[in-house]
MDAnalysis code that builds the backbone (N, CA, C; Angstrom):
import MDAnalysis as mda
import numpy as np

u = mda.Universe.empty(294, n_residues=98, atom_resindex=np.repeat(np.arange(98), 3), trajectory=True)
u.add_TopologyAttr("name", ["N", "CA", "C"] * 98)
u.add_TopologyAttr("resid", np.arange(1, 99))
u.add_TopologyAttr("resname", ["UNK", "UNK", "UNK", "UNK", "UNK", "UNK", "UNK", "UNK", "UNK", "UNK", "UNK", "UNK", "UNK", "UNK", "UNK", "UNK", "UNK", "UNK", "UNK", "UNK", "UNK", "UNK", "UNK", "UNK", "UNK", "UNK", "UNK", "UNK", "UNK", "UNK", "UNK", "UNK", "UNK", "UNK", "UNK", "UNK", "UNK", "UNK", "UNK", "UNK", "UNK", "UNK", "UNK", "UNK", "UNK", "UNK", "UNK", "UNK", "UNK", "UNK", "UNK", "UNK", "UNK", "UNK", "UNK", "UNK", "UNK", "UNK", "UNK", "UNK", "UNK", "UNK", "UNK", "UNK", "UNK", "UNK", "UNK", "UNK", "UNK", "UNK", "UNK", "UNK", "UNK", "UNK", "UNK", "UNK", "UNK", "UNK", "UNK", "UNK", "UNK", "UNK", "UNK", "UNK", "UNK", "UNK", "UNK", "UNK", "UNK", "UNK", "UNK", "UNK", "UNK", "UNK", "UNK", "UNK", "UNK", "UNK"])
u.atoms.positions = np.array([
    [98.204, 128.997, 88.886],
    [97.021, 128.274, 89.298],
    [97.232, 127.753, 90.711],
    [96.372, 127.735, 91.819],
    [96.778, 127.914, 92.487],
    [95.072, 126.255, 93.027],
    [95.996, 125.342, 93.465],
    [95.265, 123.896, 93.423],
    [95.593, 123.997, 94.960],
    [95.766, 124.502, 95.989],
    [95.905, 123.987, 97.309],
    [96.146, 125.641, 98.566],
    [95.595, 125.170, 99.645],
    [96.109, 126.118, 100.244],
    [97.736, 126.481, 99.961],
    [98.508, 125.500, 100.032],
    [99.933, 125.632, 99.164],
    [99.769, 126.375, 98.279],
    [100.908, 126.759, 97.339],
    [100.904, 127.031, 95.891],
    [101.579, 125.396, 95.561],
    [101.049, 125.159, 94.595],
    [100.890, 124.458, 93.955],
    [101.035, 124.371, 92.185],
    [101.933, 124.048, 91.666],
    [101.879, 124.239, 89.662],
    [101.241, 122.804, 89.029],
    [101.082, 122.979, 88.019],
    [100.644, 121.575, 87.153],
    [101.626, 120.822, 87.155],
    [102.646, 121.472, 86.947],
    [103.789, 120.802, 86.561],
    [104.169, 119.936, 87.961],
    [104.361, 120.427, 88.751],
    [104.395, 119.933, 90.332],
    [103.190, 118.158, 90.271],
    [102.352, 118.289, 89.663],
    [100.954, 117.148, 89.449],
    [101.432, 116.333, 88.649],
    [102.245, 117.178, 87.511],
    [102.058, 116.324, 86.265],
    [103.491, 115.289, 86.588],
    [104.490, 115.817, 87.114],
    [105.221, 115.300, 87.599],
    [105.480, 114.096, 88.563],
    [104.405, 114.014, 89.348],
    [104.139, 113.108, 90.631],
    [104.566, 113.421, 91.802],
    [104.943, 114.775, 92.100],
    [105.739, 115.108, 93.408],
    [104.530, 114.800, 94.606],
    [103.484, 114.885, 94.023],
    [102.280, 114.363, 95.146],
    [102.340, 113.003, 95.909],
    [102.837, 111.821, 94.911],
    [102.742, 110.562, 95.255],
    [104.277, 110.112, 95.618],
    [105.268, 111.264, 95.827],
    [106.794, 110.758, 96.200],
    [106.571, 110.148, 97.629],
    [106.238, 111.597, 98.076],
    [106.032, 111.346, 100.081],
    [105.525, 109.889, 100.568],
    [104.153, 110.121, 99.542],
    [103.478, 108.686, 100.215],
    [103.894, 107.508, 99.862],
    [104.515, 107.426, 98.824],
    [104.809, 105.861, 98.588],
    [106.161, 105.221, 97.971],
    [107.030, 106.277, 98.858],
    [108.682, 105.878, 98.739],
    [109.247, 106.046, 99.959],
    [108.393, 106.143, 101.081],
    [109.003, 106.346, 102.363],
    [108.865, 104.646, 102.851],
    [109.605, 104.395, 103.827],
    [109.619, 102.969, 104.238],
    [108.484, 102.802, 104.845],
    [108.015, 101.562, 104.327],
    [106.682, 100.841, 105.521],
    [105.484, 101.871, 104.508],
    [105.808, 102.528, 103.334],
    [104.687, 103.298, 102.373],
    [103.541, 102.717, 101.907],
    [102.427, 103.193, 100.983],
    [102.244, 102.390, 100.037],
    [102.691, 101.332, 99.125],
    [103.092, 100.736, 99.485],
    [103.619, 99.317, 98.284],
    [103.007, 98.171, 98.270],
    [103.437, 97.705, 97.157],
    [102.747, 96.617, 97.005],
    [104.137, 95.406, 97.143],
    [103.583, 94.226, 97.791],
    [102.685, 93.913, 98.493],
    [101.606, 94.971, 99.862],
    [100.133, 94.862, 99.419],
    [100.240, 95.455, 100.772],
    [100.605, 95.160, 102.336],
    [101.295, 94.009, 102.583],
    [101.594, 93.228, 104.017],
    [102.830, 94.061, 103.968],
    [103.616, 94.225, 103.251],
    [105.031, 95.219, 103.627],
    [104.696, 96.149, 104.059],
    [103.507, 96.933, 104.216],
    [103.182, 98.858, 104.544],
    [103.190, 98.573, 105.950],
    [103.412, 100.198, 106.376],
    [103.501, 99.860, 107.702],
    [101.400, 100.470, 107.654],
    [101.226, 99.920, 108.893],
    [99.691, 100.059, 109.359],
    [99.290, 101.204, 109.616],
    [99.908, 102.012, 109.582],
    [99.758, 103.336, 109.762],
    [98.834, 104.392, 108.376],
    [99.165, 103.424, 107.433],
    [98.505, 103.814, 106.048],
    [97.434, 102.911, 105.725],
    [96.930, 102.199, 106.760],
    [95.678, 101.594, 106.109],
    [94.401, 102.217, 105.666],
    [94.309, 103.572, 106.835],
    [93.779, 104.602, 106.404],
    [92.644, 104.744, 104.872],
    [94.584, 104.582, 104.130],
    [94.125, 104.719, 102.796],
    [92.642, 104.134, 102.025],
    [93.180, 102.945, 102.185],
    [91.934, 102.047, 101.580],
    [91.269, 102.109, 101.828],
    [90.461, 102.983, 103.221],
    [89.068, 103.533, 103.231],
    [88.793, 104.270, 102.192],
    [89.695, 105.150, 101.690],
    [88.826, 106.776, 101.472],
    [89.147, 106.321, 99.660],
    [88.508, 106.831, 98.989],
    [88.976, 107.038, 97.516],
    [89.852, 108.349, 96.972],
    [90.356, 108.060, 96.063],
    [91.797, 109.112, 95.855],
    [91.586, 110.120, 95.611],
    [90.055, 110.671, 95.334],
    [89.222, 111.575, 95.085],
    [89.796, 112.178, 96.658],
    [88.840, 111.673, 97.424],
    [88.821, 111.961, 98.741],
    [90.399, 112.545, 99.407],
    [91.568, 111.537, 99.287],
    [92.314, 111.540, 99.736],
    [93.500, 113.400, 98.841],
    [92.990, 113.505, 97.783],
    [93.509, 114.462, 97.606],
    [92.898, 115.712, 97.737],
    [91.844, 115.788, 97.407],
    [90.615, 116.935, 97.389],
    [90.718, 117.297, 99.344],
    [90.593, 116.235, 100.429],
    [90.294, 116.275, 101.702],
    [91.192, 116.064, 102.219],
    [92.113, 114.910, 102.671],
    [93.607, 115.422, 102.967],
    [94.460, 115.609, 102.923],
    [94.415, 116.214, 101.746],
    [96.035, 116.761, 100.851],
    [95.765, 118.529, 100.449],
    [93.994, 118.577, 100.735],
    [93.388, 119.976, 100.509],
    [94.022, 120.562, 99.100],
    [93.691, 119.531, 97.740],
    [94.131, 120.180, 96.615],
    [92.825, 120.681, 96.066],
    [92.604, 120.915, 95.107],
    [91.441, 121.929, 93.838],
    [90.650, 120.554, 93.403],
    [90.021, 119.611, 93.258],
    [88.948, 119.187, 92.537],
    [89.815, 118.761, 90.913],
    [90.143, 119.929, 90.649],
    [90.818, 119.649, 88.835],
    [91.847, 118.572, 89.587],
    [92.839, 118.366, 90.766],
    [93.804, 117.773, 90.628],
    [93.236, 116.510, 90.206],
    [92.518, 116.221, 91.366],
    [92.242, 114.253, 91.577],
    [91.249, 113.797, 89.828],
    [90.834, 115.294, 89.291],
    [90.305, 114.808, 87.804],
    [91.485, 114.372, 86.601],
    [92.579, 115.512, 87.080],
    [93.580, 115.056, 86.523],
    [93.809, 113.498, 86.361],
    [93.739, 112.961, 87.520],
    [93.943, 111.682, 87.695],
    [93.393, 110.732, 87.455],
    [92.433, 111.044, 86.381],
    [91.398, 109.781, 86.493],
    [91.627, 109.195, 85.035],
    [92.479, 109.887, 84.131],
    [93.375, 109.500, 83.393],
    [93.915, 108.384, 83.228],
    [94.586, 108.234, 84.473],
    [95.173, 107.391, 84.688],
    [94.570, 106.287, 85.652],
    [93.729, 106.534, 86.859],
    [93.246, 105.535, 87.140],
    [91.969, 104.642, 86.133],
    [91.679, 105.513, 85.117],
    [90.541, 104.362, 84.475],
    [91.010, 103.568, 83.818],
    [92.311, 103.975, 82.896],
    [93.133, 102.651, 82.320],
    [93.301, 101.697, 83.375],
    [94.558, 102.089, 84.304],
    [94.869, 100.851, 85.110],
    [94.709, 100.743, 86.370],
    [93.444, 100.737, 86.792],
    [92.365, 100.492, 87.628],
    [90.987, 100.417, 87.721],
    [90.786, 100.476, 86.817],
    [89.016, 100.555, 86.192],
    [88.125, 101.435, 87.005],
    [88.961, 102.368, 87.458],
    [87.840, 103.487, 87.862],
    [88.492, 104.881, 87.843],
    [87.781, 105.672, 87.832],
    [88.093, 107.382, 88.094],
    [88.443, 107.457, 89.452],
    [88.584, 108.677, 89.797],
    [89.625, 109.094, 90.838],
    [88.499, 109.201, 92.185],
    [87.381, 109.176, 92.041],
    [85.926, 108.775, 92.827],
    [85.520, 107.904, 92.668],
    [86.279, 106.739, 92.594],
    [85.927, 104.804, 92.471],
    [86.847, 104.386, 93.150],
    [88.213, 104.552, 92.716],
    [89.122, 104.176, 93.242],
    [89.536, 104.451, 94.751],
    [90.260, 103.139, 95.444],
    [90.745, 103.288, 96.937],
    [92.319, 104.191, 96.873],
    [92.291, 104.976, 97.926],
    [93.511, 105.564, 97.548],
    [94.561, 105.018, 98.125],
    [94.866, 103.908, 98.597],
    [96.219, 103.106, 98.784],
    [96.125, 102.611, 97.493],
    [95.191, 101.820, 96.843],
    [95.914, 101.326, 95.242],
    [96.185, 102.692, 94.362],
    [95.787, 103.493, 94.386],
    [95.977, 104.263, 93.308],
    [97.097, 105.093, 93.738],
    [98.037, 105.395, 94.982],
    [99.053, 105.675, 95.505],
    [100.050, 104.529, 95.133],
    [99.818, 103.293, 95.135],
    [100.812, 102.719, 95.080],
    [101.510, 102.687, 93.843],
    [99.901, 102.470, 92.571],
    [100.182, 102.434, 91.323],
    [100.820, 103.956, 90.574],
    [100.665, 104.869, 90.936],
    [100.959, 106.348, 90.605],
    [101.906, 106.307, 91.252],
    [103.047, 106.192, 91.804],
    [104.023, 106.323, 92.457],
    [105.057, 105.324, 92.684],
    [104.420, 104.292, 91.247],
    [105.310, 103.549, 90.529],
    [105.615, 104.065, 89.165],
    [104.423, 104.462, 88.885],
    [104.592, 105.231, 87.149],
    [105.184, 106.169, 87.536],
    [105.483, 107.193, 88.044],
    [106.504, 108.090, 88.212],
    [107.720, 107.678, 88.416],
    [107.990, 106.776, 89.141],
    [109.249, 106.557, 89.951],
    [109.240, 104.931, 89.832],
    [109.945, 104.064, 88.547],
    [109.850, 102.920, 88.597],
    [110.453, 102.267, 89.406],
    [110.336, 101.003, 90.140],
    [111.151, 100.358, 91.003],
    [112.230, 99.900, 90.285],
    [113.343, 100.072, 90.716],
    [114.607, 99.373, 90.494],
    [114.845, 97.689, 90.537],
])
């Protein structure tokens, strides 16, 4: 299946390798947001819809994938939600903080 100009697997999604980059690099997505560096404020314009479908150029099914998880713990689908919270929160559930 092929979700991106990349190749791309489910397993690759289901995993979180999407949300490593963005929100384990220093100055990332994290929460607090005053620790990020400004360079990602970006985020919180666009919704996570947006941010994966437009600049991550994945398939539509991905960011549905995700809404899974953002309607529990964020009260919206993946076209409600801002995509700095839903980066920060997805890329804690993958990768818990120590």
């Amino acid at each position: 299946m092929e979700l991106c100009h990349q190749t791309a697997s489910v397993e690759t999604v289901e995993n979180g390798h999407l949300f490593i980059y963005d929100s384990h690099r220093p100055g990332g997505p994290t929460d607090p947001a005053d620790a990020s560096d400004p360079q990602y404020d970006y985020l919180a314009q666009m919704t996570l819809y947006e941010y994966l479908t437009v600049a991550k150029d994945f398939h539509p099914a991905v960011a549905d994938f995700y809404t899974r998880y953002t309607i529990d713990a964020l009260a919206g689908t993946s076209q409600q939600v801002n995509a700095y919270t839903a980066i920060s929160f997805l890329g804690t559930e993958y990768h818990p903080m120590q």
